[in-house]
C-alpha positions, -999 to +999 in steps of 0.1 A: +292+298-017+288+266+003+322+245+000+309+215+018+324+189-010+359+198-001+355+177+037+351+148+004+381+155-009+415+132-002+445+158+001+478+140+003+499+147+037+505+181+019+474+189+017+475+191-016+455+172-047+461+170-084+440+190-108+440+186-142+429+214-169+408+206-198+398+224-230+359+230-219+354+226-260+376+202-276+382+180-245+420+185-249+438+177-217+462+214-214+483+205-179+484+191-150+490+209-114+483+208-078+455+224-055+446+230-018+418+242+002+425+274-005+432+274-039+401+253-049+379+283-028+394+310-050+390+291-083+351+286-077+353+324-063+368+343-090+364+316-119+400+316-128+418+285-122+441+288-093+469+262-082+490+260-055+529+260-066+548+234-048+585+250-057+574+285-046+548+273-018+522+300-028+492+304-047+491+313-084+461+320-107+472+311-141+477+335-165+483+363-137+517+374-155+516+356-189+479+366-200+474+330-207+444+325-182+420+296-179+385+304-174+366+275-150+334+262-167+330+234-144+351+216-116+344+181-117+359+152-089+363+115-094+350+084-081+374+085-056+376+120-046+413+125-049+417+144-082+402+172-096+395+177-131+389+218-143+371+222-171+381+258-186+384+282-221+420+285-223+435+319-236+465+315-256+491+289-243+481+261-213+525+253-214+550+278-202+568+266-233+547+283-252+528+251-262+486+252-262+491+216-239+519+205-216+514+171-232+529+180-265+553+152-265+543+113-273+565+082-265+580+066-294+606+039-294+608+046-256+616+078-264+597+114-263+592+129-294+573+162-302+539+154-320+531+178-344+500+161-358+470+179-358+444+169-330+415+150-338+385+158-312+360+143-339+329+155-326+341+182-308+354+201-337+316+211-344+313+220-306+341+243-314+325+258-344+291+261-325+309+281-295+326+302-324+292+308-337+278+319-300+305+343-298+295+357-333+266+363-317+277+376-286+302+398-299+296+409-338+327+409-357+325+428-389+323+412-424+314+382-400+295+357-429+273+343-395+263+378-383+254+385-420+233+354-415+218+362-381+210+395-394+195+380-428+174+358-404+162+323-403+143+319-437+184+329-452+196+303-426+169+277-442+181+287-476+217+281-473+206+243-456+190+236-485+214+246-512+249+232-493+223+199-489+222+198-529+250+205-531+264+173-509+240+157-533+257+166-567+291+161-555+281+123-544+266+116-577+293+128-594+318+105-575+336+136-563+351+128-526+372+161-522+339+180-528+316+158-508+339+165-480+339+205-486+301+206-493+294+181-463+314+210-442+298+237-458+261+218-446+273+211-408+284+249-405+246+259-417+234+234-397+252+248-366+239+280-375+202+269-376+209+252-341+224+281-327+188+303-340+169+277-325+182+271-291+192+234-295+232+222-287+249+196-308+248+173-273+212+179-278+212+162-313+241+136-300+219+131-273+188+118-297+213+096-318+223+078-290+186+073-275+178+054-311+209+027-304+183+007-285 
């Protein structure tokens, strides 16, 4: 594996830089940590993030006695080359408090306050359903409604598009917001599903949208 990037790289007079881990899905930033040399060559080795702990003075792979390990997708560094950003599928908790993010808490009032509001990753909440639906896929689960429709094939896919799509339809013309909402749902999750058969991403179809802004 060639790690010619890391001569790029600006360690602090440590020798250390600051990585921070983020949901490879949802875009949720989980923690924050330090890395050196060695610990950036074992994470692009093994594909499990591993930091460098400045209390202990060691290396640590996360997850190595908690369970809680973060899978690497993609190791990204910035314009500047002095911080590293991991893009990983987290498994159970990112915070040793037993939190899914180290950044649980938001400033109010000068003063830092738990924020148990629900996320909102807006688009990214149908990247998350389409990687659930890969992993349908990948790994049958059973009574699984999308292996039922993988195994129905595409002309059930097609089937379902069309009646969720009326669906939507009557719910608008009857002035019904709660349903449009629930059918609206119902229609993206086919529509995933029909992606998914056919090889396309939802970046591929964000990806079109933008190209018409022109």
């Amino acid at each position: 594996m060639d790690f010619e990037f890391i001569k790029e790289l600006k360690f602090d007079e440590k020798g250390l830089i600051p990585a921070i881990a983020q949901d490879a899905v949802s875009g949720e930033v989980l923690m924050c940590a330090y890395m050196n040399e060695e610990s950036i060559k074992k994470t692009l080795e093994t594909g499990l993030a591993t930091y460098f702990s400045r209390s202990r003075q060691e290396l640590w792979t996360k997850g190595e006695t908690s369970g809680h390990t973060q899978s690497v997708v993609q190791m990204r560094i910035d314009c500047d080359a002095d911080a590293i950003v991991l893009l990983v599928r987290q498994k159970g908790a990112a915070c040793h408090t037993n939190n899914r993010s180290c950044f649980y808490r938001k400033i109010e009032d000068g003063v830092p306050v738990r924020d148990t509001a629900v996320p909102k990753f807006g688009k990214n909440v149908l990247k998350q359903e389409y990687a659930t639906i890969l992993d349908r896929v990948k790994n049958p689960v059973e009574g699984s409604y999308t292996n039922f429709l993988f195994e129905k094939g595409l002309d059930k896919m097609l089937k379902k598009v069309g009646e969720e799509a009326s669906e939507v339809i009557i719910a608008a013309k009857n002035r019904e917001p709660d349903e449009v909402k629930y059918e609206t749902a119902d229609l993206l999750f086919h529509l995933a599903v029909v992606l998914a058969e056919q090889g396309i991403t939802w970046d591929d179809i964000f990806g079109e949208i933008e190209s018409r802004r022109n």
